[in-house]
N, C-alpha and C positions, 0 to 999 in steps of 0.2 A: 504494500500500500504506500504511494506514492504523494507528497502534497513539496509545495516547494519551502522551504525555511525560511522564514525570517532571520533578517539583520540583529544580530542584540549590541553592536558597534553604534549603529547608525538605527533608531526603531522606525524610521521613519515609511521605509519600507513595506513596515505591516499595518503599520496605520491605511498607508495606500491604497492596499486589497483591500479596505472592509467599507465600502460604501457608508458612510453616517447616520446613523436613526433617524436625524431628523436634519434641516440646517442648522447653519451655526447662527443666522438669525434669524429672528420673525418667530423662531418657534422654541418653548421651554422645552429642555433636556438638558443630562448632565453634560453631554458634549460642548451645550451653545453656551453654558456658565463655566466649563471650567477651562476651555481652549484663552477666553481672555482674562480670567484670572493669571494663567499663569503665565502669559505675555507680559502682563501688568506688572507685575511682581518684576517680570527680569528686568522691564525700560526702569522701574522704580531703584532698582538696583544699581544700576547706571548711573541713575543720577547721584545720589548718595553719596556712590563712589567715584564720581569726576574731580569733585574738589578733594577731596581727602588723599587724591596721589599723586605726588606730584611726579614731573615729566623727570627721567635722569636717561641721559644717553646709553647707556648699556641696556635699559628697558627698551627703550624706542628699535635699537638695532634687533636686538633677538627677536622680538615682535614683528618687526618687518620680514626678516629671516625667516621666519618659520612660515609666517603669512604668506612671502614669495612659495614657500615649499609646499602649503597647501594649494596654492594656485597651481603650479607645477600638477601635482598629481591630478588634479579635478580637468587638467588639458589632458593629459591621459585618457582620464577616462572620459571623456568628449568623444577622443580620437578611437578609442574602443569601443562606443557607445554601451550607453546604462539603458535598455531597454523595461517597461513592470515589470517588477519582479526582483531585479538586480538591486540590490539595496547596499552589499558589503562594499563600502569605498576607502578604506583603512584611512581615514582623517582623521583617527583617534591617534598616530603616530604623531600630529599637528597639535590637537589640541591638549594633549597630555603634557606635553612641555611647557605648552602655554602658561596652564594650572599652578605646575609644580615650579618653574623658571621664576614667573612674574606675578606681581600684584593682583589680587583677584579682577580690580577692571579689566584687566587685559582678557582673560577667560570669557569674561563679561561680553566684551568685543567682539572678539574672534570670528565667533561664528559668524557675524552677520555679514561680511562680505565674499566669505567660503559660501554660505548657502543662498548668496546672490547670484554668485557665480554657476552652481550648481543649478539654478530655477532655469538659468538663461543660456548658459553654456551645453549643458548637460542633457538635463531632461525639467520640463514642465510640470510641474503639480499643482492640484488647488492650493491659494494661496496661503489659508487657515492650516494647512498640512506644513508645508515648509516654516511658516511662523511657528507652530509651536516648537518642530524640532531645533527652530535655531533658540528659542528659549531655553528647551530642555536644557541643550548642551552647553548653554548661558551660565545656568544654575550651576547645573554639574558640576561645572569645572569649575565656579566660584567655590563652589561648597568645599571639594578638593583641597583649593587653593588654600585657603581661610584654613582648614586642617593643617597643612604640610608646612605653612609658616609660621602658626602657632608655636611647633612644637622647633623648627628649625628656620628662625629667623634669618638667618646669615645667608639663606638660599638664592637671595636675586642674582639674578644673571650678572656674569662677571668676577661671583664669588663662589670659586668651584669649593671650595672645603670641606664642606659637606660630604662631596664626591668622593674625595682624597680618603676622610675618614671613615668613611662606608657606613658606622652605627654612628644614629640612628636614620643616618639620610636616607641611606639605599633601601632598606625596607618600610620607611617608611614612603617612600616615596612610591613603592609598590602597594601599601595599603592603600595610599590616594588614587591610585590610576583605577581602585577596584571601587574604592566609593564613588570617582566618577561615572563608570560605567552601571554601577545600580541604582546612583540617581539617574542617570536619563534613561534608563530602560522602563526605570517605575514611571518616571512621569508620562512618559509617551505608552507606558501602559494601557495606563489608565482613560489614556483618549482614545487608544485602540480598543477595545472593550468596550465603552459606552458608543462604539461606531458599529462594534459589531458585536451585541451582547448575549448571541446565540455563542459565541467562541467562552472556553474553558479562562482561566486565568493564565493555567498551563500554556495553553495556545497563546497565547501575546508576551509570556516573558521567556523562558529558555526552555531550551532542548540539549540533548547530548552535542549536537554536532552545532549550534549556537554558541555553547558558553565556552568551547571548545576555540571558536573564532577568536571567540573576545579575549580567549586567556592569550591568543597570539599576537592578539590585536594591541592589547595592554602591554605586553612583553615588548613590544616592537617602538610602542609610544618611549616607557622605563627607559630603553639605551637610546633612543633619539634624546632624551633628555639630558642621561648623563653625557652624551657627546656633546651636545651646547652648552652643556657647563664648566667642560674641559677648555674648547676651545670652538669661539662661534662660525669659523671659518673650517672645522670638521663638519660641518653640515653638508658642505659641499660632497664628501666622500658619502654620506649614510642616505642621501636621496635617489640615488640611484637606486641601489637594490630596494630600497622602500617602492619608486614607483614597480620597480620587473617584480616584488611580491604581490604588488596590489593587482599589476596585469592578469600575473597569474589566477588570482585568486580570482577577478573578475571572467575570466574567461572560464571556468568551472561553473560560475554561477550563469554564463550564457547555455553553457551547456545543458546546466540542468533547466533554466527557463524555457528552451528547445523544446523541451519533453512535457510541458507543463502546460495545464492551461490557465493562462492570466488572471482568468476570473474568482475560480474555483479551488485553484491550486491541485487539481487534479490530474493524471495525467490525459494528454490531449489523447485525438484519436491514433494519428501514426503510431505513437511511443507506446500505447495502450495495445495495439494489433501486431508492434512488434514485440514485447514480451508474451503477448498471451500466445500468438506463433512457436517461442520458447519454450511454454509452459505446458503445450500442448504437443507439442517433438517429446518431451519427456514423458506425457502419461501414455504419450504411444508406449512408448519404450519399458513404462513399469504395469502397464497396465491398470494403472489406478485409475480413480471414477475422478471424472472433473464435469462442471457443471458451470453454463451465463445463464445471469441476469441480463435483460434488457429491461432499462424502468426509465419510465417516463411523468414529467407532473402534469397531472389531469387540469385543464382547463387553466395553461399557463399563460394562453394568449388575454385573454379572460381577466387575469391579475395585470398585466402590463398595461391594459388597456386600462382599469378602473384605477389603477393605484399609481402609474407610472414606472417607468424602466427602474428606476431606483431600487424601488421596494422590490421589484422583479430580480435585479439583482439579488436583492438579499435573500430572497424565496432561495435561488438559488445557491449561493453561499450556504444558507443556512440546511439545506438539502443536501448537500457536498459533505460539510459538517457531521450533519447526521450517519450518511454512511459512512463517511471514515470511523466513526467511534462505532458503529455497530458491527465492526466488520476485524479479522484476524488479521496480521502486519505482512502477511504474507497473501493475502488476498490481494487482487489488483482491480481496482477501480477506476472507471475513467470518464471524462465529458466526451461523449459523439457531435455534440454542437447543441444550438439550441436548448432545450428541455430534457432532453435525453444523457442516461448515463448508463455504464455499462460494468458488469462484475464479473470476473471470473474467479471461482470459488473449487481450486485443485483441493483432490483428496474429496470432494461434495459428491453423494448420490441422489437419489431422486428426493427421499425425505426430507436427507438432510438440506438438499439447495430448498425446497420449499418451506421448510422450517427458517429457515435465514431469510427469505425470501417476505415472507411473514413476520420476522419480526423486524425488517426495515419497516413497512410498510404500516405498522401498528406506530414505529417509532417517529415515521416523519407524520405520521395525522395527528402526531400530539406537539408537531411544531407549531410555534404562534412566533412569526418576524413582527415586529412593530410596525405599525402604518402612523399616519397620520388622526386620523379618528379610532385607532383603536390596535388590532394586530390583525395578520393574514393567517389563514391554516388552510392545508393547500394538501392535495392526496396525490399518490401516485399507484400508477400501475404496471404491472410487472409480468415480464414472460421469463419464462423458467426453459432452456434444452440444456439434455444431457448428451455428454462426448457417446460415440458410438452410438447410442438410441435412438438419437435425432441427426447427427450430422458426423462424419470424422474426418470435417478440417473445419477450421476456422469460419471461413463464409457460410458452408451448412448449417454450422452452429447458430450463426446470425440471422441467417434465412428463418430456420428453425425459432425461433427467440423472438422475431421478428413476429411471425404469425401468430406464436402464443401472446404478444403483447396485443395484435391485434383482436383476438378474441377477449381478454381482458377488457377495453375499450367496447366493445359492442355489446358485453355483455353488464354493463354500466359501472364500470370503472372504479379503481380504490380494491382493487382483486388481484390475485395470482392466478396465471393460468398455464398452463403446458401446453405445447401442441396436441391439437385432436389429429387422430387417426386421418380422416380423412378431410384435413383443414386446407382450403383455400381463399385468398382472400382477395379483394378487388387492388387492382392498383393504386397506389396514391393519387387522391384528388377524385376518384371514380366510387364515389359510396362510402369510401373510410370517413370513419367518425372524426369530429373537430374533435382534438387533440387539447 
């Protein structure tokens, strides 16, 4: 079972995918109160702390320095392009120094002309999505800051000693890169989740292969720091391999967004027909029992039309949603397009795919997505073939799955059906049921 991961560097990514409950204005929700609260909070921040720091040349340069070196990377990934989906841009190598090097303004800063760049250079996002993340990481790295010179005042740029002495700079300076990275993962949580409040908590903050990033991510910020403390012209030596990891790493996540669909985070239909091809070479080969779904949501035109594509998204999200957590990690699930989604269920016999089959289906009528006057709940219906029974290859299976889902529909829908014996069905558009 396949969905593509979120950023825990950058959360800004998963906010992305989750269409919002509601707007951010005109309409009450905790999205539309707390996206400007916490913008509020960081320009309030700023202000506070413009007279309280004063300007000293070694600030100003490091700042610049790092500034060019966040530019730097974000032309990279211009030039690789960051299509949905791709959210990991290792700028936490940028802002981590920022933090621990300078005064908390500068944290404060930073982001704002990084995720200017990123809006216009890069890729485009709604506007309220990019504001909070440049707040979050506003915060974060204040909060950081405000820690790491607390305890080790002697740290502004230009005064490596800290470096020299290792306790307590060096590990502390590792505790701050990890409190920055749990302040902005929570606060951009928390907007992801009230956008998309059918998702887990699990779902918006980490995963194995998530925190896994960040712990490389934060490692990588750690010695970009300590080199700008040694000496501000080793910068020039530590950018390179920072941009060839970032390529890399971005070019993995093209990879996997290739296989993925944008919306849903499921896999698409190629990447879905090429592993079930896989899956089905092998139970030739052991002879075990494998079993598709084909399910559909009953009368989806129906919801876009009353409620708009929005909430139609979310039908869908929140339908995606449902069968990944109803389903084994080794099942594969996928979007065909539109309304339609597709499972193939190795080691499943007849019972058993109908039994699963049945309790998606109990599970997504007891979905409720948010609307505007109230919430949607939305049924599907599902055809059931089994390998060899019904088909043995892949299109048979479809074919097969296909007509059971067609009897499902004509037989009024919100049902599991198998192929009948002697099922035939009209072409599309010639007597088949609205959909």
């Amino acid at each position: 079972m396949t969905a593509v991961q979120s950023s825990a560097g950058d959360r800004g990514g998963e906010l992305a995918r989750r269409p919002p409950r509601q707007g951010v204005r005109g309409r009450p929700s905790l999205l539309g109160g707390y996206v400007p609260t916490v913008v509020a909070v960081h320009l309030a921040l700023i202000v506070v702390a413009l007279p309280r720091t004063a300007p000293h040349l070694d600030d100003l340069l490091t700042f610049g320095a790092l500034l060019a070196c966040g530019a730097v990377c974000i032309e990279a990934s211009r030039r690789l392009g960051m299509p949905a989906g791709v959210a990991r841009d290792l700028l936490s190598a940028w802002w981590v120094p920022v933090a621990l090097l300078l005064p908390p303004l500068y944290a404060l800063l930073i982001p704002i002309p990084l995720q200017v760049l990123l809006q216009f250079r890069v890729r485009r996002t709604l506007l309220y999505r990019r504001v909070l993340v440049t707040a979050a990481l506003g915060l974060s790295g204040a909060a950081a800051s405000v820690v790491f010179h607390s305890v080790v005042p002697e740290s502004r740029a230009g005064a490596p000693g800290w470096v020299v002495e290792g306790w307590p700079g060096i590990p502390l300076a590792v505790a701050c890169a990890a409190l920055f990275a749990v302040l902005n993962t929570l606060i951009v949580a928390v907007a992801a989740h009230a956008a998309g409040p059918e998702a887990t908590w699990r779902d918006v903050l980490w995963n194995r292969e998530s925190l896994t990033l960040d712990v490389v991510e934060l490692c990588v910020g750690v010695l970009v720091t300590v080199t700008s403390a040694l000496a501000l012209g080793m910068l020039a030596l530590a950018l390179p391999p920072v941009v060839l990891l970032q390529r890399s790493l971005m070019h993995q996540q093209l990879q996997a967004a290739a296989r993925t669909d944008a919306k849903t985070g499921l896999l698409n239909a190629a990447a879905w027909q090429r592993e079930a091809d896989t899956e089905l070479s092998r139970a030739q080969r052991t002879h075990d029992p494998l079993a598709l779904l084909l399910i559909d949501i009953d009368h989806f035109k129906r919801v876009n039309d009353t409620y708009g594509h929005l909430v139609g998204d979310q039908v869908l999200v929140g339908v995606a949603s449902t069968l990944l957590g109803q389903l084994r990690d080794y099942d594969m699930v996928g979007r065909f397009g539109g309304e339609e989604f597709v499972v193939l269920l190795p080691g499943a016999d007849t019972v058993e795919a109908c039994r699963v089959a049945e309790r998606l289906r109990g599970r997504v009528r007891r979905l409720a997505v948010p609307a505007e006057d109230g919430t949607v709940g939305v049924t599907i219906s599902v055809g059931v073939a089994l390998f060899r029974m019904h088909g043995g290859d892949l299109i048979e299976l479809l074919a097969a799955a296909d007509l059971a889902l067609y009897r499902a529909k004509q037989s009024g829908r919100d049902r599991v059906c198998l192929p009948a014996l002697d099922d035939s069905r009209a072409p599309r558009g010639e007597g088949a049921p609205d959909a």
